[in-house]
C-alpha positions in Angstrom: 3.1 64.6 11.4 3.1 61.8 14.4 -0.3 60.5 12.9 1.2 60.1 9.5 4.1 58.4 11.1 1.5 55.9 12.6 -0.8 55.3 9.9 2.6 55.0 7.5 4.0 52.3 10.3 0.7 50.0 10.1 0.3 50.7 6.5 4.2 49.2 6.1 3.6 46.6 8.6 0.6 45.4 6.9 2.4 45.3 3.7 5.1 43.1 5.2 2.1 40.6 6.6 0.7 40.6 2.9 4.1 39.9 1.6 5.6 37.5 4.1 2.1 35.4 4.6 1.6 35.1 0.4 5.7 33.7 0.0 5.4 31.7 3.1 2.8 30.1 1.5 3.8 29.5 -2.0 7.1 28.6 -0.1 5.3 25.2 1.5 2.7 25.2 -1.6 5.9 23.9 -3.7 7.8 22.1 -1.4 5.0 19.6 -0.2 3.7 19.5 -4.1 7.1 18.1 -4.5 7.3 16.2 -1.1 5.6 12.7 -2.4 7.6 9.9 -0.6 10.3 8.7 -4.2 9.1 5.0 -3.3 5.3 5.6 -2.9 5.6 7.2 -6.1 6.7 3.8 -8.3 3.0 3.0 -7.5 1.2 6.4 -8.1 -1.7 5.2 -10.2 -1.0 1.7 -10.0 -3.9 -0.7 -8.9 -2.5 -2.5 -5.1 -3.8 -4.2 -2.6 -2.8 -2.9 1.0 -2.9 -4.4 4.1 -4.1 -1.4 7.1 -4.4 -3.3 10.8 -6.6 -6.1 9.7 -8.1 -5.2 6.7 -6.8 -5.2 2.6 -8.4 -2.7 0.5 -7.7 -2.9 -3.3 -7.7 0.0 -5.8 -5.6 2.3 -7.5 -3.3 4.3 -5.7 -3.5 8.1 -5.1 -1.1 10.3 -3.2 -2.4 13.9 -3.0 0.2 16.9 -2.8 0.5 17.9 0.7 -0.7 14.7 2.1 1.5 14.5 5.3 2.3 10.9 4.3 -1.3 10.0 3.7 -3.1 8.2 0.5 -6.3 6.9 -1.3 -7.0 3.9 -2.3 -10.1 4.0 -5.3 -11.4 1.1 -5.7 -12.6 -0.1 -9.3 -15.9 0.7 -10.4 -17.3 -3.3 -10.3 -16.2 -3.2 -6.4 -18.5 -0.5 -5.4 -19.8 -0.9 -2.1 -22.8 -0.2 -1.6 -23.9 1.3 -5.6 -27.5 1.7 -4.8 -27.1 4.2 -2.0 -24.3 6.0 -4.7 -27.3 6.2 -7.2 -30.5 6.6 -4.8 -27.9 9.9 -3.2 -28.0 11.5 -7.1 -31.4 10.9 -8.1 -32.8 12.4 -4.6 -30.3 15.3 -5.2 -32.4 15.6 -8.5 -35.1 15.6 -7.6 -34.7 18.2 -5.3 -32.6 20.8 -7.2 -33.3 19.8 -11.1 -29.9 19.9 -11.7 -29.3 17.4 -14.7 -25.9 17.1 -13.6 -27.2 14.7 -11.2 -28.9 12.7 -13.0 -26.8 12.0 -16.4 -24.3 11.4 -13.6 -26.4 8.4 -12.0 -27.3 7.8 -15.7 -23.5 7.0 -16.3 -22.7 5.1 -12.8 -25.5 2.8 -13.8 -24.5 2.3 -17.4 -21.4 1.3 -16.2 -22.1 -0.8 -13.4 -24.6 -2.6 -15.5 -21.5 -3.8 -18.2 -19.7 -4.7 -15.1 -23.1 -7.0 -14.6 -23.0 -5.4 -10.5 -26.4 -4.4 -11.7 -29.5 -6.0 -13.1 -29.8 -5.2 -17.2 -33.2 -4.7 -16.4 -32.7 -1.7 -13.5 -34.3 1.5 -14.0 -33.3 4.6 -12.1 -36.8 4.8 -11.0 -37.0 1.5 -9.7 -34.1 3.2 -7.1 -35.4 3.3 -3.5 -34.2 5.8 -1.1 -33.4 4.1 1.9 -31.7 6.0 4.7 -30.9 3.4 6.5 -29.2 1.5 4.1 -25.1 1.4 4.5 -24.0 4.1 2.7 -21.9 3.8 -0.9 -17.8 3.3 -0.4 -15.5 3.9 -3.7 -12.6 5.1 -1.9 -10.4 4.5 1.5 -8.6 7.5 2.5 -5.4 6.3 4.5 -4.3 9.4 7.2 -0.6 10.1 8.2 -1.8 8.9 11.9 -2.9 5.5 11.0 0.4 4.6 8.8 1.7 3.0 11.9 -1.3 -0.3 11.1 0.3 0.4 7.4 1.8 -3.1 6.9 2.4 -3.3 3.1 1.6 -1.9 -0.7 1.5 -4.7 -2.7 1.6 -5.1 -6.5 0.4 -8.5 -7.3 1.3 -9.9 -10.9 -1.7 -12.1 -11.3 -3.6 -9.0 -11.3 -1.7 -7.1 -14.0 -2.1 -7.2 -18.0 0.7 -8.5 -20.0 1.4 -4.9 -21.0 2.0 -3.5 -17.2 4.1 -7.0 -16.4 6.5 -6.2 -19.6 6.8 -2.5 -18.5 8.4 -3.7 -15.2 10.6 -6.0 -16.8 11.6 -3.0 -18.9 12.0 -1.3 -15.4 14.0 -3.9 -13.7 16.6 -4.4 -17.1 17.0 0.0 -16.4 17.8 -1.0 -13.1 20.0 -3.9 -13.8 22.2 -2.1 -16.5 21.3 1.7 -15.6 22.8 4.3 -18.3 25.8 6.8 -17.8 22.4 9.1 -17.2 20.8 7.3 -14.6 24.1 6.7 -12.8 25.0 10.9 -12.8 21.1 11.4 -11.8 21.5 8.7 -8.4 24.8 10.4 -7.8 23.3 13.7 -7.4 20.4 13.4 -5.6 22.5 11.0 -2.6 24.7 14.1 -2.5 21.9 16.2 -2.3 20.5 14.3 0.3 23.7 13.3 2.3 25.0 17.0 2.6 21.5 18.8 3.3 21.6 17.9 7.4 24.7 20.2 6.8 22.9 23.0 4.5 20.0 22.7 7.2 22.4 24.5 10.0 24.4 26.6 7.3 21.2 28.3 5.8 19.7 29.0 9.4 23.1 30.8 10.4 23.2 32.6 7.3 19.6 34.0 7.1 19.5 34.9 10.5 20.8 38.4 10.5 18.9 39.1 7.2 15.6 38.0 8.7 16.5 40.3 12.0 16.8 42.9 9.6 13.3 42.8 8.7 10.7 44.8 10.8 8.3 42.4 11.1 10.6 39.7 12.1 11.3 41.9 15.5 7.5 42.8 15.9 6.1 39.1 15.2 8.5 36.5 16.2 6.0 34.0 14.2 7.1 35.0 10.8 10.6 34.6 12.0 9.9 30.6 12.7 7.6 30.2 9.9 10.5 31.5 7.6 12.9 29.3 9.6 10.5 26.2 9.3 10.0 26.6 5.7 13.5 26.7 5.3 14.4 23.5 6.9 11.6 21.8 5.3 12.8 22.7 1.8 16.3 21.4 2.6 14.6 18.1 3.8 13.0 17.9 0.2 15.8 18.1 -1.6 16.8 14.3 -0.9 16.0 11.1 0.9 17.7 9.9 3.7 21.2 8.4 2.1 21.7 5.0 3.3 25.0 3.3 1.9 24.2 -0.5 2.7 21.1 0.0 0.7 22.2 1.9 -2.0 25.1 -0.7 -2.9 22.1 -3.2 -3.0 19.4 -1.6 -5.5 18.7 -4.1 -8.1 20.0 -6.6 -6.6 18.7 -9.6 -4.7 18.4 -9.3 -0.9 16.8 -11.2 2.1 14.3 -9.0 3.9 13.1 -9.9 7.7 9.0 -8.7 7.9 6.4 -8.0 10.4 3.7 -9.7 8.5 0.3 -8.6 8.6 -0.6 -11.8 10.8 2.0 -10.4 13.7 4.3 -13.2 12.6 7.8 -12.1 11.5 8.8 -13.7 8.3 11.9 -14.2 5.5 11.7 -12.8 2.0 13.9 -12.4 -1.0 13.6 -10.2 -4.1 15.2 -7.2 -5.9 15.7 -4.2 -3.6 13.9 -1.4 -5.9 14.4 1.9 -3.8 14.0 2.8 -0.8 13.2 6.3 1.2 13.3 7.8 4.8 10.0 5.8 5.3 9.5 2.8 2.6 11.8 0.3 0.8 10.2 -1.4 -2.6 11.8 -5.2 -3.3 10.3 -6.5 -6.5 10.2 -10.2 -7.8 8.8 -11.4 -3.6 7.1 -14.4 -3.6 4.7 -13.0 -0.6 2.5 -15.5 1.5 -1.1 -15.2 2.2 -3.0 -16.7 4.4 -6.3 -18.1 3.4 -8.5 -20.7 5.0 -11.3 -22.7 3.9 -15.0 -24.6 5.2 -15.9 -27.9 4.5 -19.1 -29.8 5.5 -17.1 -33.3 5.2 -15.7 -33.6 2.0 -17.1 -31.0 -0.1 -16.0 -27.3 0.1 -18.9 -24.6 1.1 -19.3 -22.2 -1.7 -17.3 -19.1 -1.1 -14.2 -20.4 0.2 -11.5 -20.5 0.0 -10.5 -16.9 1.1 -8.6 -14.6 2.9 -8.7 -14.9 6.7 -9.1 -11.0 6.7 -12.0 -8.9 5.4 -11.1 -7.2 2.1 -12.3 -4.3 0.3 -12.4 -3.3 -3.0 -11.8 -6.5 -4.6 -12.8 -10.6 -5.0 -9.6 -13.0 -5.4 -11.8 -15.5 -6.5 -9.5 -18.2 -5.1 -9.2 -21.9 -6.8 -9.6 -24.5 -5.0 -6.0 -25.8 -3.5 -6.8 -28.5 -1.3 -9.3 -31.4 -2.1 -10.3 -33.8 1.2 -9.8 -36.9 -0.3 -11.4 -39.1 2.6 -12.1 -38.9 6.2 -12.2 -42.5 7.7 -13.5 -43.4 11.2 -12.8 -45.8 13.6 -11.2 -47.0 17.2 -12.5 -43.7 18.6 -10.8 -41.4 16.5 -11.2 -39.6 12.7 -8.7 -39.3 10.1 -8.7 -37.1 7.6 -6.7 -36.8 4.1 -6.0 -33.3 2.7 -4.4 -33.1 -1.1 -3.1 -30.3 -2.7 -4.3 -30.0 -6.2 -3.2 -26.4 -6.6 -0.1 -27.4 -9.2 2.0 -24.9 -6.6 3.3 -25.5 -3.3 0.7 -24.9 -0.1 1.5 -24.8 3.8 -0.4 -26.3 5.5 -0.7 -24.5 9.3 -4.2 -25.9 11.0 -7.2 -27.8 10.6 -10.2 -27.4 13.5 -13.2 -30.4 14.2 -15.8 -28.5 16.0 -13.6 -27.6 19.0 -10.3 -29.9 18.3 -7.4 -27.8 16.3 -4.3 -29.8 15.2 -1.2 -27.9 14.3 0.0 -29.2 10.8 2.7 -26.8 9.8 3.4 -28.9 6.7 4.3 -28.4 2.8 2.2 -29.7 0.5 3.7 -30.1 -3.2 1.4 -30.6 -5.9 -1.0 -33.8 -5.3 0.9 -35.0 -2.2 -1.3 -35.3 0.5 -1.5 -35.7 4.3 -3.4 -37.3 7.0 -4.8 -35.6 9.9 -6.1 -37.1 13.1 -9.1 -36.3 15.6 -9.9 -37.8 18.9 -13.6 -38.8 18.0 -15.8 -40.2 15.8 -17.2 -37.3 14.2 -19.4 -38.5 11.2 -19.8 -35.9 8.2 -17.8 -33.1 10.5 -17.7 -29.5 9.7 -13.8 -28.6 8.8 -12.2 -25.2 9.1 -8.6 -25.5 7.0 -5.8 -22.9 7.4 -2.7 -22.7 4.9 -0.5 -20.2 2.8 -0.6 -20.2 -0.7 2.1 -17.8 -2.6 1.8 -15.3 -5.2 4.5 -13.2 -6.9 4.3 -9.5 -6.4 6.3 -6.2 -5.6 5.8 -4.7 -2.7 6.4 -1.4 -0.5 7.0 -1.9 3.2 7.2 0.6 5.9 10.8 1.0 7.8 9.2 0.7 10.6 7.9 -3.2 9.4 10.6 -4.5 7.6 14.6 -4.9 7.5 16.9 -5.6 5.1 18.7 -8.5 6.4 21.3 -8.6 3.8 22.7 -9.6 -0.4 21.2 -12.6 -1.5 24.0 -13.0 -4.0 27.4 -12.2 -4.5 28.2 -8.6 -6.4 30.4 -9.9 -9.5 33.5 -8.0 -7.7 32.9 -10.1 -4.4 32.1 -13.2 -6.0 35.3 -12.9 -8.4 37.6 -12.0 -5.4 35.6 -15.4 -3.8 36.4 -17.4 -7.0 40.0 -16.3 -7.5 41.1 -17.0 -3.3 39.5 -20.7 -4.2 
């Protein structure tokens, strides 16, 4: 009888562990498939540019359940890197198993890449060399939870959008302007959801405690007993974003942000505060700055600049020219040099080097005004490195951590009437 006593004890035990380990863990399964950060996902699927320590990488963004915080960045198929070792990788695999999935699937990377013209028309998958010393292929940047701290922004640029995308966020921002009875009720509920769930957090934990005592295999494997406990506090913390009042009064409306730039430099912008999170706040309409710099070998402009000052992945701005050197004039032991900004937008200048001479400019440029820079030196036909900002209109996703919303921009119509009516 004590035997069957035992076996029935382990029997029940290991029941419980089935039990208890398979709720557990659809318990997190559908908590973190529905943990995506509310303001990462306004760009789920959208093609940004992002700017990691100091690098950008450009592709279409990907946040996979259960992430931790983390994303992917897929770049488009024309900004392969490396697309022979991609295809040299399936044929070899082909060759060695005579599996036709590998090849029709080299057959249709290189279709494509040849009507991106990344290939030659006349390119054969025989003609592919297997090379292992070649750098290996790259159509993705994986982004971990531990490097988000050298996560400096998510950018949406509008230059690189078609006219369909740019209406739909126009259609976006009018919602957010003049939100329905709806929208209003939904926004309501989930801040109450997330202002009172600190308080559930606490209140749950109390209340389960004697039922989870209850079971046997809370007493026999104090693990279960936290892991229930965990699961429970992490499903509270999904049920809302952190509530922040001075930001919710301000979505849709414009506000001056203060920014750790990507540079180290903190900067001013202005735009329409989207939505924000516990980790991220979204402003749309930003006029955002980037730095780009450009070579000359005296007057003419060496092919391939301008461009950005850091290495980017993924994509190929293909930058206009913006400034033209109109002349560079010599004489009385110095060299002047005239820089004119044919860009039709306004440019800041920030520094031209000579060889080893640098002159701080930290000047704007409207369209075709120009500016003369002096050298000590005669340098004849001089090699000229050009630094300067050049601004493009985006929406963009900052970290907390990076950014700070300074404060309104304009007045709310209740503010400015009160303004209106005391004057």
């Amino acid at each position: 009888m004590d035997d069957i006593d035992v076996i029935m004890n382990y029997l029940t035990l290991a029941i419980y562990i089935m039990v208890f380990t398979l709720v557990i863990s659809t318990i997190y399964s559908l908590i973190e498939w529905f943990s995506k950060d509310r303001v990462m996902k306004l760009f789920e699927g959208k093609k940004v540019l992002i700017f990691l320590g100091k690098e950008a990488y450009c592709g279409k963004l990907y946040i996979p359940p259960r992430s931790g915080g983390g994303f992917e960045i897929f770049f488009e198929s024309n900004r392969i890197e490396n697309p022979h070792a991609l295809l040299a990788f399936l044929v070899e695999n082909y060759n060695e198993t005579s599996d036709r999935k590998f090849l029709e699937e080299a057959k249709k990377i290189m279709s494509e890449l040849k009507r991106q013209n990344v290939l030659p028309q006349d390119l054969e998958l025989k003609d592919i060399e297997i090379n292992p010393w070649s750098p290996p292929s790259l159509v993705s940047r994986k982004v971990y939870s531990n490097e988000l701290n050298d996560l400096y922004a998510i950018i949406r640029f509008r230059d690189l959008l078609t006219e369909e995308e740019r209406k739909h966020i126009w259609k976006e921002l009018r919602k957010l302007y003049h939100p329905s009875i709806l929208s209003r009720l939904k926004r309501k509920i989930y801040n109450a959801l997330a202002y009172i769930k600190d308080r559930l957090s606490t209140t749950v934990t109390t209340a389960t405690a004697p039922l989870t005592a209850t079971i046997p295999i809370a007493s026999t494997m104090p693990e279960f007993k936290k892991a229930i406990e965990d699961a429970q506090k992490k499903a509270l913390a999904g049920l809302g974003s952190l509530y922040d009042p001075l930001l919710e009064n301000s979505i849709g409306r414009l506000v001056a942000v203060k920014v750790k730039d990507v540079d180290g430099e903190e900067k001013m912008y202005q735009g329409i505060l989207r939505e924000y999170s516990n980790n991220y706040i979204s402003v749309y309409d930003v006029d955002y700055r980037l730095q780009v710099k450009a070579l000359y070998q005296g007057t003419e402009i060496l092919e391939g600049y301008p461009m950005p000052i850091y290495k980017a992945y993924g994509v190929v701005f293909g930058y206009k020219k913006h400034i033209k050197i109109e002349s560079i004039v010599t004489s009385n032991g110095k060299t002047s040099i005239t820089f004119k900004n044919i860009s039709g937008s306004i440019v800041k200048l920030e520094k031209a080097k000579i060889n080893s001479l640098e002159s701080s400019i930290s000047t704007l440029l409207k369209p075709e005004q120009s500016i003369s820079v002096t050298f000590e030196g005669e340098i004849k036909n001089p090699i000229i490195e050009l630094e300067y900002e050049i601004s493009r209109e985006a929406d963009i996703i900052w970290p907390r951590s990076k950014v700070k919303v300074i404060g309104l921009g304009d007045y709310p119509p209740t503010i400015l009437e009160a303004i209106l009516t005391t004057i």
